[in-house]
PDB file of N, CA, C and O in Angstrom, chain B, residues numbered from 101:
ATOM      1  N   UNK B 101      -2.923  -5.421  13.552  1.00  0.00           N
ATOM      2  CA  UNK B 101      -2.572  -4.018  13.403  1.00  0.00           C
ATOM      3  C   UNK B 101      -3.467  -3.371  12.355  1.00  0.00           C
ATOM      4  O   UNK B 101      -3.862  -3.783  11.264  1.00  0.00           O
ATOM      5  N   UNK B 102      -3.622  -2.489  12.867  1.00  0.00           N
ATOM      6  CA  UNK B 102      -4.767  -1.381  11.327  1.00  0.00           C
ATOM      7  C   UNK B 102      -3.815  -0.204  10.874  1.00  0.00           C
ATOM      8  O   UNK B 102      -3.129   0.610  11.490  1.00  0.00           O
ATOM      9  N   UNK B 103      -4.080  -0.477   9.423  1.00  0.00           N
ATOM     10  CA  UNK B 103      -3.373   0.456   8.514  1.00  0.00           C
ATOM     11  C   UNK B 103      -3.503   1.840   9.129  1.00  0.00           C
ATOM     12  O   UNK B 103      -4.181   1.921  10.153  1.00  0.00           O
ATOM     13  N   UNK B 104      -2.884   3.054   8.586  1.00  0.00           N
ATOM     14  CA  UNK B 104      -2.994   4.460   9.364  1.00  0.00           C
ATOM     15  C   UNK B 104      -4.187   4.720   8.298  1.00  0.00           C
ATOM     16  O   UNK B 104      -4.339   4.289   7.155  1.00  0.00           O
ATOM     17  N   UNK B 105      -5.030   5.645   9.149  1.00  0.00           N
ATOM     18  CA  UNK B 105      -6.420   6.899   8.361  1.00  0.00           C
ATOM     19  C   UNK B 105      -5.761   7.460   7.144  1.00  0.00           C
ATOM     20  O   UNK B 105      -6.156   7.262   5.995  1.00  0.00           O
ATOM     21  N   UNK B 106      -4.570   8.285   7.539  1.00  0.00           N
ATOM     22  CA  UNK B 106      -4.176   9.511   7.026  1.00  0.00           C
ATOM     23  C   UNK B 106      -3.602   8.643   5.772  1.00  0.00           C
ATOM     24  O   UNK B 106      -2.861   7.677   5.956  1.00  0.00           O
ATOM     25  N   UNK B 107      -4.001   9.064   4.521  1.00  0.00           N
ATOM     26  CA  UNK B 107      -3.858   8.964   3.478  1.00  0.00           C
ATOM     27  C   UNK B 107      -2.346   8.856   2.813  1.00  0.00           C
ATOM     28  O   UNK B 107      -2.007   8.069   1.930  1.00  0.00           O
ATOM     29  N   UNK B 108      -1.304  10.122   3.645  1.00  0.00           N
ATOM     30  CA  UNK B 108      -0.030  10.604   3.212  1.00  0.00           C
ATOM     31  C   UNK B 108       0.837   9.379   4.121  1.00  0.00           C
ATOM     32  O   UNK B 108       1.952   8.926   3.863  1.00  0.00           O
ATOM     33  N   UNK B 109      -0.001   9.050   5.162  1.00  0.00           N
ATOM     34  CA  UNK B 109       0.654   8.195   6.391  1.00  0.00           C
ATOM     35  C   UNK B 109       0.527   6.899   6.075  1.00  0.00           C
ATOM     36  O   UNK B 109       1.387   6.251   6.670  1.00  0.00           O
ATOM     37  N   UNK B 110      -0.251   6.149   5.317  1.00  0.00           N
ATOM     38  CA  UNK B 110      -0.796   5.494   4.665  1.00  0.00           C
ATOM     39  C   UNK B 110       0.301   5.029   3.708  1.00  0.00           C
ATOM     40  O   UNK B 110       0.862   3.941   3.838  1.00  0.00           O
ATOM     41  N   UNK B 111       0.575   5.891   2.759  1.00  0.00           N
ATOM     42  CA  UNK B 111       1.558   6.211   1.367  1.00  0.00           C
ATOM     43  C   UNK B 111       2.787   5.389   1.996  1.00  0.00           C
ATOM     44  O   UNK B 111       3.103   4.221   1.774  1.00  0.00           O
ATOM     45  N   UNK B 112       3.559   6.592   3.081  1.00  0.00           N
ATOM     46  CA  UNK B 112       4.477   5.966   3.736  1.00  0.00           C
ATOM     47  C   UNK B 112       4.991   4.701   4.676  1.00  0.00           C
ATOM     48  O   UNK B 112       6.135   4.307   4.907  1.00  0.00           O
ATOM     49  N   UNK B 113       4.143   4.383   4.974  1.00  0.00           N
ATOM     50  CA  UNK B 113       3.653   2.740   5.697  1.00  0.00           C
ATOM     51  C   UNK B 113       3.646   1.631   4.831  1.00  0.00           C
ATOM     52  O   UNK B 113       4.058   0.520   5.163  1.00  0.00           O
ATOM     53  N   UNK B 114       3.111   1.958   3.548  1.00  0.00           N
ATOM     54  CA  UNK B 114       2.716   0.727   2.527  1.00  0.00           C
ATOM     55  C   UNK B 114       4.302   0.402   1.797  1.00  0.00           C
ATOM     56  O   UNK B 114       5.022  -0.583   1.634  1.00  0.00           O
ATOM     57  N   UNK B 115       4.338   1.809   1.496  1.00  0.00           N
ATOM     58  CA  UNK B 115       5.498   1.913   0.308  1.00  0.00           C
ATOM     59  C   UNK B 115       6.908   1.306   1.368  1.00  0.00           C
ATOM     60  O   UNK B 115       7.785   0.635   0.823  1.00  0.00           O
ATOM     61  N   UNK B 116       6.980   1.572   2.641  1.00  0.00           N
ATOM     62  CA  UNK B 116       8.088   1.191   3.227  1.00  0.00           C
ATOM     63  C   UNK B 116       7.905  -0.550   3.198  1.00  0.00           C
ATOM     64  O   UNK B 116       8.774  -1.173   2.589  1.00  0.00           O
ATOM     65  N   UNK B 117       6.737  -1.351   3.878  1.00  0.00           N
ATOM     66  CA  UNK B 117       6.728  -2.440   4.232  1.00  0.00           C
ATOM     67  C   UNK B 117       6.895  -3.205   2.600  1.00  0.00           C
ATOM     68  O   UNK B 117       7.453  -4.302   2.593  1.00  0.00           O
ATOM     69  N   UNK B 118       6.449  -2.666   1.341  1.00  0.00           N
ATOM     70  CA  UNK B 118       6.525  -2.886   0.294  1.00  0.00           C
ATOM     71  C   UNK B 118       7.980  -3.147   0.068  1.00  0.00           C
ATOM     72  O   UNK B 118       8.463  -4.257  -0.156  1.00  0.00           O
ATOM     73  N   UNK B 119       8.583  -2.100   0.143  1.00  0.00           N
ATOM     74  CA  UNK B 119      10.285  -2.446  -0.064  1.00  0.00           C
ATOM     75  C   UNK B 119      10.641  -3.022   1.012  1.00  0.00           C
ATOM     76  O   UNK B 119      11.855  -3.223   0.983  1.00  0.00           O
ATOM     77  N   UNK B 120      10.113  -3.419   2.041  1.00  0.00           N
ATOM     78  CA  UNK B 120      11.420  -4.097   2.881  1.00  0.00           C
ATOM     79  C   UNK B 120      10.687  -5.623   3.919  1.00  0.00           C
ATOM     80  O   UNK B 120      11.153  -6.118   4.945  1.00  0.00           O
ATOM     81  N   UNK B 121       9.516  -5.991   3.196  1.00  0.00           N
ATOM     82  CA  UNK B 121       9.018  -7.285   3.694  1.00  0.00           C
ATOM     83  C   UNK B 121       7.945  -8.064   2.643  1.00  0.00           C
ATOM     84  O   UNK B 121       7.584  -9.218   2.874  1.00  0.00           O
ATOM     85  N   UNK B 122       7.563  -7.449   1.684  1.00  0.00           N
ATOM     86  CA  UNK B 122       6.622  -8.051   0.669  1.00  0.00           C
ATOM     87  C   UNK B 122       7.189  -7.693  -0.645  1.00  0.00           C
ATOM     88  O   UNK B 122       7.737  -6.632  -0.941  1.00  0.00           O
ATOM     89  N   UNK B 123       6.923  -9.019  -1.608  1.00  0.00           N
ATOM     90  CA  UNK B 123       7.724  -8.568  -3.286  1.00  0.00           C
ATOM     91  C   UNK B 123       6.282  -7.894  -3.949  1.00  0.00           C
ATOM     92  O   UNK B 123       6.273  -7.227  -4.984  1.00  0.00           O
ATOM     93  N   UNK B 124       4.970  -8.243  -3.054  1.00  0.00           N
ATOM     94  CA  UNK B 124       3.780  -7.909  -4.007  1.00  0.00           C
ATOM     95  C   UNK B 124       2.583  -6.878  -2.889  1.00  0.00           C
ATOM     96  O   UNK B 124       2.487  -7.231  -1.713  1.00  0.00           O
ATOM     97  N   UNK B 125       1.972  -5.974  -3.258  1.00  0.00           N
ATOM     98  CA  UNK B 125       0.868  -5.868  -2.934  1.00  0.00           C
ATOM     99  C   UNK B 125      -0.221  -6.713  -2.456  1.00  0.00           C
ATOM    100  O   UNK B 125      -0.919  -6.396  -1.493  1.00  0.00           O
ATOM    101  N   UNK B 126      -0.306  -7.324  -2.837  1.00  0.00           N
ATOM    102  CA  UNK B 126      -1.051  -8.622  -2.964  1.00  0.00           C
ATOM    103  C   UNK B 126      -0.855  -9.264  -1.776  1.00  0.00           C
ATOM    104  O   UNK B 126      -1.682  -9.390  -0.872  1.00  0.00           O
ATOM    105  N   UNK B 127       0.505  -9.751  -1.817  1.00  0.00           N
ATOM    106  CA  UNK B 127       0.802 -10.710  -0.813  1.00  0.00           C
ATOM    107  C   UNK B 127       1.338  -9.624   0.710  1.00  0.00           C
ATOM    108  O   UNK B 127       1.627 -10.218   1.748  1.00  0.00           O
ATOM    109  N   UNK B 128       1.398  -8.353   0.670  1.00  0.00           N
ATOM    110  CA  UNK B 128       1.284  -7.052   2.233  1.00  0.00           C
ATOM    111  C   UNK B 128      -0.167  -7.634   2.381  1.00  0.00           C
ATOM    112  O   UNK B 128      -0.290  -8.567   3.175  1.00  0.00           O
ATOM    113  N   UNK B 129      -1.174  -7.234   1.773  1.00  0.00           N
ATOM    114  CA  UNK B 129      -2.826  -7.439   1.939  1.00  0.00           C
ATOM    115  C   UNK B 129      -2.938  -8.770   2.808  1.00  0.00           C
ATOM    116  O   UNK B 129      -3.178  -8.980   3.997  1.00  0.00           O
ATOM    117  N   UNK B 130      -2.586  -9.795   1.412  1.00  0.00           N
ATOM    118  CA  UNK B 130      -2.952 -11.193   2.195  1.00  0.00           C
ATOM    119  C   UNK B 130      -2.663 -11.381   4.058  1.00  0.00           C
ATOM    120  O   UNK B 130      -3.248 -11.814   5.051  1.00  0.00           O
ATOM    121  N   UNK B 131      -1.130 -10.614   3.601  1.00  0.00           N
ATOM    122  CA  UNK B 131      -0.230 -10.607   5.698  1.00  0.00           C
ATOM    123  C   UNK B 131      -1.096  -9.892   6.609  1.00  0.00           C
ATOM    124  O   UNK B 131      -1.535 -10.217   7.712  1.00  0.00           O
ATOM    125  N   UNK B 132      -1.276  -8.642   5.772  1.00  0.00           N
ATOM    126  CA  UNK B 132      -2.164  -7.819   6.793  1.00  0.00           C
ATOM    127  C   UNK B 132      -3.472  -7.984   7.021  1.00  0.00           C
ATOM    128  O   UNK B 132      -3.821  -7.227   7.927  1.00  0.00           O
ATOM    129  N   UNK B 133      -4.478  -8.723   6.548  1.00  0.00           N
ATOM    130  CA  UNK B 133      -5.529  -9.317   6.135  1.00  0.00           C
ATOM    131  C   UNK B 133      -6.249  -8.002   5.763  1.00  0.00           C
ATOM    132  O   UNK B 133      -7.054  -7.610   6.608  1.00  0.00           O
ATOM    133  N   UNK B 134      -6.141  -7.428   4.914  1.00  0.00           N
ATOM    134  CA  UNK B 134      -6.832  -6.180   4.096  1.00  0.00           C
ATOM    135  C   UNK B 134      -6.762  -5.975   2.833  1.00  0.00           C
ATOM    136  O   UNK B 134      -5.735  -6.143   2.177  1.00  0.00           O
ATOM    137  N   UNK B 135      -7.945  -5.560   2.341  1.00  0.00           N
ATOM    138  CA  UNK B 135      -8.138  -5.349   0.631  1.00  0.00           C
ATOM    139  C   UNK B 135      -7.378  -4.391   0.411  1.00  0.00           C
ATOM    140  O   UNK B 135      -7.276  -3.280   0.932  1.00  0.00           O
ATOM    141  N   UNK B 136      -6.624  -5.113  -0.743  1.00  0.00           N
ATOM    142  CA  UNK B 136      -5.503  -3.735  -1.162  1.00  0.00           C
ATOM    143  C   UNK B 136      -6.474  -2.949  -2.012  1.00  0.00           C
ATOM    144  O   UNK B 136      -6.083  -1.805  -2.243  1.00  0.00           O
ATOM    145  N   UNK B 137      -7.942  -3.358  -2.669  1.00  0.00           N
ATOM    146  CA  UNK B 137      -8.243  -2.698  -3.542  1.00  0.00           C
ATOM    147  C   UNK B 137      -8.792  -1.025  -2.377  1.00  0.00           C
ATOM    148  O   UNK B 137      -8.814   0.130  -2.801  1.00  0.00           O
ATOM    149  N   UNK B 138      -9.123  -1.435  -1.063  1.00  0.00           N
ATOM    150  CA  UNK B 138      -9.247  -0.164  -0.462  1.00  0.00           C
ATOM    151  C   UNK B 138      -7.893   0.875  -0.469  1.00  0.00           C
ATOM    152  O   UNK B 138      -7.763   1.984  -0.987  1.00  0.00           O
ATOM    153  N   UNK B 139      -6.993   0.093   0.283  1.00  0.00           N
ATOM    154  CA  UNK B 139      -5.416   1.085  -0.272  1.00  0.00           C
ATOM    155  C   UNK B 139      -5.465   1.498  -1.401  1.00  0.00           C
ATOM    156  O   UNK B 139      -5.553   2.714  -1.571  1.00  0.00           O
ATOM    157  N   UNK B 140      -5.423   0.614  -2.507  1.00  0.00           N
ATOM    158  CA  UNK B 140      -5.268   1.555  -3.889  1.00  0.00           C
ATOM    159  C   UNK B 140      -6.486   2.978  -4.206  1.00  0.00           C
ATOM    160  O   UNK B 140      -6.309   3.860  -5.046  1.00  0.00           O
ATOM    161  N   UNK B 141      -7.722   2.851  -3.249  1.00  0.00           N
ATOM    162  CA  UNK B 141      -8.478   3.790  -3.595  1.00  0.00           C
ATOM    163  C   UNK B 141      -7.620   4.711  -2.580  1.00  0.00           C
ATOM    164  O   UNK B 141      -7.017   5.706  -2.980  1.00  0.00           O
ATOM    165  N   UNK B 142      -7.619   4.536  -2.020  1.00  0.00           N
ATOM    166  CA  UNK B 142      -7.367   5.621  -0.795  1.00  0.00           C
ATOM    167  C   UNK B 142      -5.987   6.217  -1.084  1.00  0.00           C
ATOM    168  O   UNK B 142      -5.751   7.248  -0.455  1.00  0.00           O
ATOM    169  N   UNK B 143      -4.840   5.693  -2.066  1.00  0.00           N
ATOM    170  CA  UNK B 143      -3.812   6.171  -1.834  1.00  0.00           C
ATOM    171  C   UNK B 143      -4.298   7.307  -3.501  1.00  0.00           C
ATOM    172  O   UNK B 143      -4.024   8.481  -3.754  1.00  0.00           O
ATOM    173  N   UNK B 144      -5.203   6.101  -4.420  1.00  0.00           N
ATOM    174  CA  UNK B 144      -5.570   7.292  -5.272  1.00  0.00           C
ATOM    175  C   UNK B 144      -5.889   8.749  -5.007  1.00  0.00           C
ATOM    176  O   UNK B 144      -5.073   9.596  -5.372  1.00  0.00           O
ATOM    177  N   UNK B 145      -6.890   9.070  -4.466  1.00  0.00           N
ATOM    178  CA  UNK B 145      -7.264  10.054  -3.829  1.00  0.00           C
ATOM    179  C   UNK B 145      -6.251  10.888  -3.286  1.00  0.00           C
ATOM    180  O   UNK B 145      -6.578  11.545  -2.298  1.00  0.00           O
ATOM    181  N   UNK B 146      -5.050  11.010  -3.732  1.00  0.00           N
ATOM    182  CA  UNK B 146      -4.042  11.758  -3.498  1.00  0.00           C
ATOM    183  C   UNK B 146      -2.874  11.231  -4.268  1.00  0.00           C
ATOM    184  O   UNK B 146      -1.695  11.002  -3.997  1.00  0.00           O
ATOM    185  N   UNK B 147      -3.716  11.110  -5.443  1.00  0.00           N
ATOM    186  CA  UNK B 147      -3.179  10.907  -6.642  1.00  0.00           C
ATOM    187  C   UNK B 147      -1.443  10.019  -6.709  1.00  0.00           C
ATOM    188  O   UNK B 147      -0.375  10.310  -7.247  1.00  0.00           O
ATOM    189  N   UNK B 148      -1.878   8.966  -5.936  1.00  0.00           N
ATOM    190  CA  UNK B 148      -0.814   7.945  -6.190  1.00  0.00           C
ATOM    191  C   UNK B 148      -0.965   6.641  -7.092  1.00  0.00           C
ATOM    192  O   UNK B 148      -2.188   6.515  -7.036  1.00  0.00           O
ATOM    193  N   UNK B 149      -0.620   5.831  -7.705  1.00  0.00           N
ATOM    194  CA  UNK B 149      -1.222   4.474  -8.502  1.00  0.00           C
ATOM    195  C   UNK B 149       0.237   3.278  -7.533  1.00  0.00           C
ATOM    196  O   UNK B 149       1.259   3.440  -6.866  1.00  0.00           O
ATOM    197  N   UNK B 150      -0.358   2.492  -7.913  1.00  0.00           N
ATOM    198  CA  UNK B 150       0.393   1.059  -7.319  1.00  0.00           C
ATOM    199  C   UNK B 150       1.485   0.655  -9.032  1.00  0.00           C
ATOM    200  O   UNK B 150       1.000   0.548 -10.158  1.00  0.00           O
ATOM    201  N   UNK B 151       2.383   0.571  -8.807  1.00  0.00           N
ATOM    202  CA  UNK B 151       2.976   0.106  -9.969  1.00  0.00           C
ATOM    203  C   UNK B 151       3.606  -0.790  -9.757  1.00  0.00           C
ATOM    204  O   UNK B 151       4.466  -0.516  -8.919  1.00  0.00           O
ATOM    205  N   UNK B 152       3.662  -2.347 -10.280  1.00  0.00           N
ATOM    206  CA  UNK B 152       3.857  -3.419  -9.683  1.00  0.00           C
ATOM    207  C   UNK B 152       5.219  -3.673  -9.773  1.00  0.00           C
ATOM    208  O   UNK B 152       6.015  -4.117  -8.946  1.00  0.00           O
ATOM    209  N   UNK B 153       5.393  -3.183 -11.335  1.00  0.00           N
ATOM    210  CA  UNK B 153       7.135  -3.349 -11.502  1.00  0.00           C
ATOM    211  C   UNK B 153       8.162  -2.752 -10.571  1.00  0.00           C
ATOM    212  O   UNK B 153       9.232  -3.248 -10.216  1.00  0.00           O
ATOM    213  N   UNK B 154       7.655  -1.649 -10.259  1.00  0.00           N
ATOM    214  CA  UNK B 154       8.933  -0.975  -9.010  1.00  0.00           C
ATOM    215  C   UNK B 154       8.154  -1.247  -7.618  1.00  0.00           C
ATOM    216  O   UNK B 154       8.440  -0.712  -6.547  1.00  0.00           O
ATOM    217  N   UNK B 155       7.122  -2.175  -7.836  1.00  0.00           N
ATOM    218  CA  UNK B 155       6.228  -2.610  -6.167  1.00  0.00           C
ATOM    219  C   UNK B 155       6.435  -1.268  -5.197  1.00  0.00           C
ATOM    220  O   UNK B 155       7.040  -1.204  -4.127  1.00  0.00           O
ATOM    221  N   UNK B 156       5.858  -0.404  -5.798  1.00  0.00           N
ATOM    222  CA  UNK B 156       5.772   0.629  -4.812  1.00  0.00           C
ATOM    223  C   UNK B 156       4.450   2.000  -5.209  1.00  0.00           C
ATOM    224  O   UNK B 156       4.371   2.432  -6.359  1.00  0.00           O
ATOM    225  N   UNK B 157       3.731   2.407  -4.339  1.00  0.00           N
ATOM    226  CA  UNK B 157       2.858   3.923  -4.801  1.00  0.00           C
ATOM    227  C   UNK B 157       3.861   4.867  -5.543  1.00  0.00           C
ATOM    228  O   UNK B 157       4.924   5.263  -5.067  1.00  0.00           O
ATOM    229  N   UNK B 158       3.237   5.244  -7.095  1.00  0.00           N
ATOM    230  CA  UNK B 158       4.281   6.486  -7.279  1.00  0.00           C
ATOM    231  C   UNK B 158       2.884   7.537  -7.927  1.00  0.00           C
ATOM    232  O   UNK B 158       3.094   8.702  -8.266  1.00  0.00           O
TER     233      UNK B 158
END
């Protein structure tokens, strides 16, 4: 499966599978076989950060 383009669509996709199938970033990437360091740019760019303690974009 490939992550969504849309940046906002993106946000919502990560942050859901984050709360409800992975405890880490890290380990969504590893499942999905994709660099989270591209997500974290891409969700930057609309000014979101990864915060590990609440494992979610805020």
């Amino acid at each position: 499966m490939s992550l969504p383009n849309d940046p906002v669509m993106l946000l919502s996709y990560v942050n859901t599978q984050l709360r409800d199938h992975y405890p880490s970033l890290k380990e969504l990437a590893l499942s999905l076989n994709v660099n989270s360091d591209d997500i974290v740019k891409k969700l930057a760019a609309i000014d979101y950060s990864y915060d590990s303690q609440l494992n979610k974009f805020i």
